[in-house]
Each structure stands twice: as C-alpha cells, then as structure tokens.
N, C-alpha and C positions, 0 to 999 in steps of 0.2 A: 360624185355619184357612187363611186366605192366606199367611201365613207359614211356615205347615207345606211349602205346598204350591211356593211359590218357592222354597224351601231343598232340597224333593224333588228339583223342578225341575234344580238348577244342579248338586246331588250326581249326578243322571244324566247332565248334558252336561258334567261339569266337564274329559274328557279333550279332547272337541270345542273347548273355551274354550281349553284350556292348546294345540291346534294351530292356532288361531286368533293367537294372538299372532306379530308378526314379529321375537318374539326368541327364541333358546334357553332354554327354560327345564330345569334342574334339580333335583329334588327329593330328599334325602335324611332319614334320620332323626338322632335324637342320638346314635345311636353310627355312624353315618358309612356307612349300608346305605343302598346308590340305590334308589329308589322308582319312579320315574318319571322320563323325560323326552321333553319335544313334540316335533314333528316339524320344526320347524327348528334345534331342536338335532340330532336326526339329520344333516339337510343338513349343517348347518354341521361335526357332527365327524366324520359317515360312520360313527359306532357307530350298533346300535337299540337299542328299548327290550330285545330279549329278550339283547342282550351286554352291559348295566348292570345292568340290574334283578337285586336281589339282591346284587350285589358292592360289599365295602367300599369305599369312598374312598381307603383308605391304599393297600390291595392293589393300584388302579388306577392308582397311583403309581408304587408301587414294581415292577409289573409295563411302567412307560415310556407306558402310556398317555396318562397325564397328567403334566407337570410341576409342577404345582403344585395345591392344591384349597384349601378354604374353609373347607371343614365344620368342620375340627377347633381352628382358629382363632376360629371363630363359636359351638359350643359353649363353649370355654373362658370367648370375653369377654362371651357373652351380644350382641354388637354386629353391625351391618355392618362388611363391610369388600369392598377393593375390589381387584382383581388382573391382571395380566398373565401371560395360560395361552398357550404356543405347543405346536401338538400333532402330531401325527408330519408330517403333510401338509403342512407349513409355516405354516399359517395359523394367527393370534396370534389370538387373543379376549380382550376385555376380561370380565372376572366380576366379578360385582357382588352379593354374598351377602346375605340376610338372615335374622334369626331367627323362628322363628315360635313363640307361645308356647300353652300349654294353659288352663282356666278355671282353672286354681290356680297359674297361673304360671310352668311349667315348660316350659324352651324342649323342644318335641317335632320341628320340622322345621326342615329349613334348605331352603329356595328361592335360585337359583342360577340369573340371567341371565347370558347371555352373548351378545355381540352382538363381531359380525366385523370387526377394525379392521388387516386385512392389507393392504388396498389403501392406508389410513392410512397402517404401515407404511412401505410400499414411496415413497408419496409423501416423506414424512421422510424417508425414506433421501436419494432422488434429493436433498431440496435442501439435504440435509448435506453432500451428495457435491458439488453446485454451488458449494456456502460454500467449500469445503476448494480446488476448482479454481480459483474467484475469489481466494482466498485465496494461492493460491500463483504465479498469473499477475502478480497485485498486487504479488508481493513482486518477480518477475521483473523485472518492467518500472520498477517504483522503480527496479532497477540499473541498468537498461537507460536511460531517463529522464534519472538523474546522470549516466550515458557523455553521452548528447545533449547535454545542455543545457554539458558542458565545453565553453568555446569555445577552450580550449588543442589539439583538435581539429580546429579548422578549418584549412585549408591556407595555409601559410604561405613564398611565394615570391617570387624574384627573375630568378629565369633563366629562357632562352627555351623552355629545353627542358619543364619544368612548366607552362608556359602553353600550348603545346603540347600535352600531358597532361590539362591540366584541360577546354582547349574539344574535344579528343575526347570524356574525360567525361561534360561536359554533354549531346551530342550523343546516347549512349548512353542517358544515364540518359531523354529524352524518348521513349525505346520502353521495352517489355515484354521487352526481351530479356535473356538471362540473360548478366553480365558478369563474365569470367574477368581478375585485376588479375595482373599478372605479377612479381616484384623479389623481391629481394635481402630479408631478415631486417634488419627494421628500416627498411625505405625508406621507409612511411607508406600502406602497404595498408590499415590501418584506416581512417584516415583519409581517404583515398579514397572508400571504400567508404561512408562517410558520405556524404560527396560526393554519390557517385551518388544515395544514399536522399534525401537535401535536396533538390535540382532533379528529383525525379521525380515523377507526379501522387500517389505513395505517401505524399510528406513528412508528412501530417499524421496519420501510423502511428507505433507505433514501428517500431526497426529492431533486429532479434533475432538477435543477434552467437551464433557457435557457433565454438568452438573444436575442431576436428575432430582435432589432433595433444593436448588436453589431457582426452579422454575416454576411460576405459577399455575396449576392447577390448569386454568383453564387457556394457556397459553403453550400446554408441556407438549400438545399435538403438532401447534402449526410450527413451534419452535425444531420438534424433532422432524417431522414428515415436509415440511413448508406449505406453503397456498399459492392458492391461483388468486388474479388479479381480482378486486372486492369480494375474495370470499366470506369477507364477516366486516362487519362496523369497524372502522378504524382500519381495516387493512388497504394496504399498501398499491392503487391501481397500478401496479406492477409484476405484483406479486412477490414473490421471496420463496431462495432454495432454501427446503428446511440442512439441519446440521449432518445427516445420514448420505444426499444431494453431495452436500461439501466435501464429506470423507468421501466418497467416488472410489476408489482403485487404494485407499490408504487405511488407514486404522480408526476406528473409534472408542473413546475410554468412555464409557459410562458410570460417573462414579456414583454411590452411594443406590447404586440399580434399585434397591429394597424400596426407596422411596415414591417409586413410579405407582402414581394411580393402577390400577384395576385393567381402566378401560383400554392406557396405554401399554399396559402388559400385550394385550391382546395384537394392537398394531407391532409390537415389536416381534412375539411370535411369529409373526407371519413376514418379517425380514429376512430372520435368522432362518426361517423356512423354506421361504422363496425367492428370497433376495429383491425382494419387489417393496417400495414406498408408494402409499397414493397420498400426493397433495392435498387439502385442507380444500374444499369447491373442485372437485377431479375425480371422474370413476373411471379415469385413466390409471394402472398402473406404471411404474417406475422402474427400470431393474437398474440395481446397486451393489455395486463389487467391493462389501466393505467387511472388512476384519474387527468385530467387536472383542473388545476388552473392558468386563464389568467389575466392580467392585462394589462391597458392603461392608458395613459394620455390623448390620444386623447377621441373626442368626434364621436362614433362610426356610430350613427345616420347621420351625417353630411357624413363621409366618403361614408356610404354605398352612401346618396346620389349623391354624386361626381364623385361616379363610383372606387372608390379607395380600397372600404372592400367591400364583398361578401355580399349579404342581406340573404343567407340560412343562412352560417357561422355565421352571426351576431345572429341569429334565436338560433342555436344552442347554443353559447356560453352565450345569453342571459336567461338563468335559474335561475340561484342561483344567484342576483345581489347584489352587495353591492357600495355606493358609501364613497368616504371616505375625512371628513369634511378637508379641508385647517387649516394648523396650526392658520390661524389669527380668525379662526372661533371658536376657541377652545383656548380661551387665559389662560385658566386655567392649561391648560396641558405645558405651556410654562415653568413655574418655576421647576414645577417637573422633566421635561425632561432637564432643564438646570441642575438642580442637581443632576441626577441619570447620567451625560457625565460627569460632573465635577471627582463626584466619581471616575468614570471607569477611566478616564486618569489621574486623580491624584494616583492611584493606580499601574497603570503601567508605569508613569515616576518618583515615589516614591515621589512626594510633598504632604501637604498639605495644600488645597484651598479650600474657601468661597467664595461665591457671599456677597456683600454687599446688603440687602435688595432694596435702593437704584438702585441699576444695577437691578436688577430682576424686579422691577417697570419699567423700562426703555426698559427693552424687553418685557416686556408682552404688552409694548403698541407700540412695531412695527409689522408690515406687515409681517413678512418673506415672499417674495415674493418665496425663495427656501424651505419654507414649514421645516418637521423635521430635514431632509439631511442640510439646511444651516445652523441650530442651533447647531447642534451636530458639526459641520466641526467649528464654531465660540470657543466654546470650547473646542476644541483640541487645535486651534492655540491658544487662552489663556493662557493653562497649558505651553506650550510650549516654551513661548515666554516669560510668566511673573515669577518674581520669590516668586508673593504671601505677606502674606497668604491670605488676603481679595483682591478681583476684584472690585474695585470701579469704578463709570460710568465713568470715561475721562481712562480708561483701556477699554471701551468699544469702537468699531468702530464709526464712524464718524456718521454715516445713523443711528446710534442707540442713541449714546448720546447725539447727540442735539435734541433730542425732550426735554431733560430736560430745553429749556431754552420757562417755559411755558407751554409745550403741556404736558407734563405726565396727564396721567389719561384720555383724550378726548376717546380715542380708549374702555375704560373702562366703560364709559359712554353712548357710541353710543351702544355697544351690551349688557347692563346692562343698563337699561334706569331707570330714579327716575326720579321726580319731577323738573322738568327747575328750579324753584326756587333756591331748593338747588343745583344745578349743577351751578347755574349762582352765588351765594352767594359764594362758595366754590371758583372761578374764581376772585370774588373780593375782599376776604381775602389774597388767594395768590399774587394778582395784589399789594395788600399795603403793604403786606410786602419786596416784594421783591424792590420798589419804596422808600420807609421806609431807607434799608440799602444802596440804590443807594443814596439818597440824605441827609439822618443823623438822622434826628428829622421827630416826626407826623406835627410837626406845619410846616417845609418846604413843604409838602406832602399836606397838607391841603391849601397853598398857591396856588402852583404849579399847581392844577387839579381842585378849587373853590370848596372846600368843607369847613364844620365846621369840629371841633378836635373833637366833640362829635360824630360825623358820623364815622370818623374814627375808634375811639376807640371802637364804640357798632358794627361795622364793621370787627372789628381785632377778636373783642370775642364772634363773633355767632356760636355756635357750629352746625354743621349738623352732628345728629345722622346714618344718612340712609347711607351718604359719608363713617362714619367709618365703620360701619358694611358690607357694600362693599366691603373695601379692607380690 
C-alpha cells in the first residue's frame, strides 16, 4: 500500500522532478515523437514544450532545428550514446542519450540530457587560438634568434670615420628615441641597427627586423598591424599578431622605411605618436611599447618633396640621425672586413685561405659601388670557388684586378693626399721599372723616352718616405 502510494506519488510530481533537474532533459518515444521536455531544456534551447511536443526527431532536423539527434541511433543499437548538438543560437550542447526499456524488454523511450558546454567552447577556442600565436611568434623568433646570435653581424672596423658612427650609436641607443640609419645599399644598416638593439636597455628582447621594400602592397598593413579572425579572403580564422604586436617591450628595425606605401606611412605615424596599433577588421585600438629603428637608402628630403614620404613622418623619424659613410669612403675598413669574411667562410667550408697582400692593395683601391654587402658576397665566392691557400690578384674579378696595370694606389692618394711631388715621383719610378722589364736594359729605356741613364737610375732610387708610411 506504501508502494502504491510513492509510485502515485512521483507519477503526479514526475513533471515538477524533470524541472527540477539542472540539465536539459529530453524525452521521446521509439519512433522518434517528442514527449516532453524540462524547463532548462527550454532555457537552454529557447524552444517550449508546446513547439516539440508531438514533432518527430527526424522532422526537427531536417526542418534546421537541430543538427543532429540521438533517438534514432539509440533505437537502432539499443545503447547510449553521446553527442555534440550546435543549435541555431550558437550554443553547442553536449547529449548524452539513453534507452529506456518496458517489462518485456522492449526499448519504449529514449531520455536525452543535455547540458551547455558553449562557454567550454569558446574557452578551447581562445587556447587553440593562443597555441597557434605561440606557435607562430616561436617560429618567428627562431629566425629572428639565428640573425642575433650570427656574430658575422657584429661591426667590423678600422677607420676613424665608423668609430665615429658607432660612439654616436651607442649614444643613441641609451634613449628611447626612435633612430633613422642613413647609407648607401649595402653599407651595413643591419648591422647597425643591431648595434643600437645590443647597447640599448631592450638587448635582452629580441629585435624584429621588417623588411618594408620586400612586402607586398597590399599585405604591408595586416603584415605590420596584424588582423582579426576573417578579416579579408584568405585570412587566417584565427587571426594573426601583426609584427609591431611581436616587438611588444623590444625593438623594431624597419628597413628600407622609404619604401612604405603612402597609406601605411599614415598608420605608422600614429604608433610613433601614440603607441597604439589597430588590427586589420578592429576599431579597437592596441597600445605597443616598441622602440623603432628605421633605415633607407633613399634620400628622404627629396621624397617628401615629390610627394612620395609624409613630411610629419619624416619629422618624426628624423630624431636620432645617423648617416653611414660608403665603403669607398672608409678604405681602411676594406682589408679588415676582407679578413674577418675570409675567416668566417674559410671556417665553415673548412679551408685555409689568405689574401695576398698584393689582392688587398687592389681592393682597397676599388669603388665598391655595392658598399660592405658586395665585399663580403666577393668572398664567399672566393672560398668557394678557389682551392687556396693564398688569393692572388688575377684570382680577383675583372673590375678589381686590372687596376694593377698602373692604377694601384691613385684611389689612396686622392683620400690621403701628400705632397704632388712625391705622388708624381712615386708614378715615375713605377713607370721605369715596369718599361725596364718590358724592354730589358735602362740604356734601351733611356733610348726609347730621351732620357740620360743617370736620370734613370737617380730616378729608380728615390726613395719617398711619406708613400711608405702611407701604406
């Protein structure tokens, strides 16, 4: 009789129990007709009982309600089973099905929790989205990392003019100011530009090199500011930090700054202004704590005139200036930096090679018209190519080793000036002796050009002190 009566009992309050529970509950029969569902199934899908009740499973599907259901899986195997439902409102729920059976065995219902795992979701997302960021700053900064740690990099001089250069540098790099490098293609603005980042309080950052002349146009925004998740065709539904994001608290080199579009001048002004990036799909600003360091080859003055560089930008990045002397300017730094590439790549293709004093006179008195970058690229293909030990001048290119027929030393002369006398004396010694082996004897040579043998010979043996101490 108590039995009776608890069973009466729960048959009257069983709807009160099923709204009682803090999960979605749903009930259908075996052929897939909704019966019921609680009232945090409501909340959670925003249907009622009187928009279910009655309507099949399949219909509720196929009508976009739901994307997925249970029932008909759960009839077939007789089993649980367990599912991921996302339903128009965006919000995922997990279901988790079971069979219900009758006194002769026969599955008659299927019950159907569901419980709300969008905030889940969303969290998984975000630290998918953090892995994939970590992921790609990680791979940046390995590259970035290998540039550092090269010490073929570091500045490598002799002359008074880069010494000069570097203790402005230094000088520079102990402010926050933003520093515009000035030269020639190939003169060693990178390397510079490292410089600054080493002696600044930034050094133990990396330092997030951008090549501003080797980014496409219409990629040079999301690349430097980055985007939000599909902000354009082909973007990333993750999105991506641009490269301003990555340098954070550290330095950035901007090289070849002159080549930035127009439009992107303008977002850049307004960094070095406010310290603020907006992402690519974002009218959120960004604040960024970063130390710019720009460099050109171009002549910035000119641009702004032309209409081509911003005159505020120019304004702004013109603080900290430095300009940086053409290798032909600095001919003393030639042999050194021939010797300290020789080293590095005799080292790393395991030979050993010398310059013949010879070759090293013979470049110090060309042009490089490609400044450091063509000298260093000249030996490498050296090591490369020759099998040593000594580089002597007809081992030197073409444009280099015929100044030996004659010119060595003019180029030495013009930026090192002495006395015309002895530059012209020096000229005529070399002139007879090389005349001397062309023809045999001083008395043919004395023939030849109407001179006496005594001119000659007080000629061969004039010594100029100033010429040696020169070189």
């Amino acid at each position: 009789m108590a039995l009776k009566r608890c069973s009466e009992l729960l048959s009257r309050h069983v709807e009160s129990i099923l709204d009682a529970l803090p999960e979605g509950v749903f009930i259908s029969d075996a052929q897939g007709v909704s019966l019921r569902v609680n009232r945090m199934y409501e909340q959670l899908t925003g249907l009622t009982q009187a928009q279910i009740e009655g309507r099949n499973v399949r219909q509720l599907m196929e009508d976009g309600v739901f994307d997925c259901v249970l029932n008909p899986d759960i009839v077939r195997t007789g089993r649980p089973t367990t599912h991921v439902q996302k339903l128009k409102n965006g919000k995922k729920l997990v279901l988790m099905g079971f069979p219900v059976f009758d006194s002769q065995g026969e599955l008659c219902l299927v019950v159907t929790f569901a419980r709300d795992v969008t905030l889940l979701g969303q969290l998984q997302d975000q630290v998918a989205d953090q892995r994939g960021l970590i992921d790609q700053i990680s791979n940046q900064l390995a590259l970035v990392a290998q540039e550092n740690n090269d010490r073929s990099r570091e500045p490598v001089y002799q002359s008074r003019a880069m010494g000069h250069v570097l203790d402005l540098l230094r000088r520079f790099a102990e402010t926050d100011a933003t520093v515009l490098l000035l030269g020639e293609t190939g003169a060693g603005k990178d390397v510079l530009a490292r410089y600054v980042h080493a002696h600044s309080a930034r050094k133990d950052k990396i330092l997030v090199k951008v090549d501003c002349g080797g980014i496409s146009e219409g990629l040079t925004e999301s690349e430097l500011f980055g985007y939000m998740p599909g902000a354009f065709t082909g973007a990333s539904s993750k999105g991506k930090a641009g490269y301003f994001e990555i340098a954070n608290g550290s330095s950035i080199f901007l090289d070849e700054i002159g080549e930035l579009p127009l439009a992107m001048q303008t977002r850049l002004l307004r960094v070095l202004q406010d310290g603020e990036i907006v992402r690519v799909g974002s009218s959120q600003p960004r604040k960024v704590n970063v130390r710019v360091i720009a460099a050109t080859n171009r002549n910035l003055e000119e641009s702004v005139a032309a209409g081509t560089f911003r005159r505020d930008l120019f304004y702004r990045l013109n603080v900290a200036t430095c300009r940086i002397p053409a290798l032909r300017e600095r001919p003393e730094d030639i042999g050194v930096l021939a010797s300290h590439y020789l080293a590095l790549y005799s080292a790393k293709y395991r030979k050993h090679m010398t310059f013949q004093e010879a070759s090293l006179d013979l470049m110090r008195s060309y042009s490089w018209p490609g400044n450091v970058r063509e000298l260093q690229n000249l030996v490498h293909s050296l090591v490369i190519s020759l099998n040593g030990p000594d580089i002597s001048p007809r081992d030197l290119p073409s444009q280099i080793a015929r100044q030996e027929e004659g010119l060595t030393g003019y180029s030495e002369d013009i930026l090192h000036p002495r006395p015309f006398k002895d530059i012209f004396a020096d000229r005529e010694r070399d002139f007879l002796k090389k005349a001397i082996e062309v023809h045999g004897s001083v008395q043919k040579v004395a023939e030849l050009y109407g001179i006496d043998r005594a001119t000659v010979f007080r000629k061969l043996k004039k010594a100029v002190p100033a010429a040696k101490a020169t070189h």
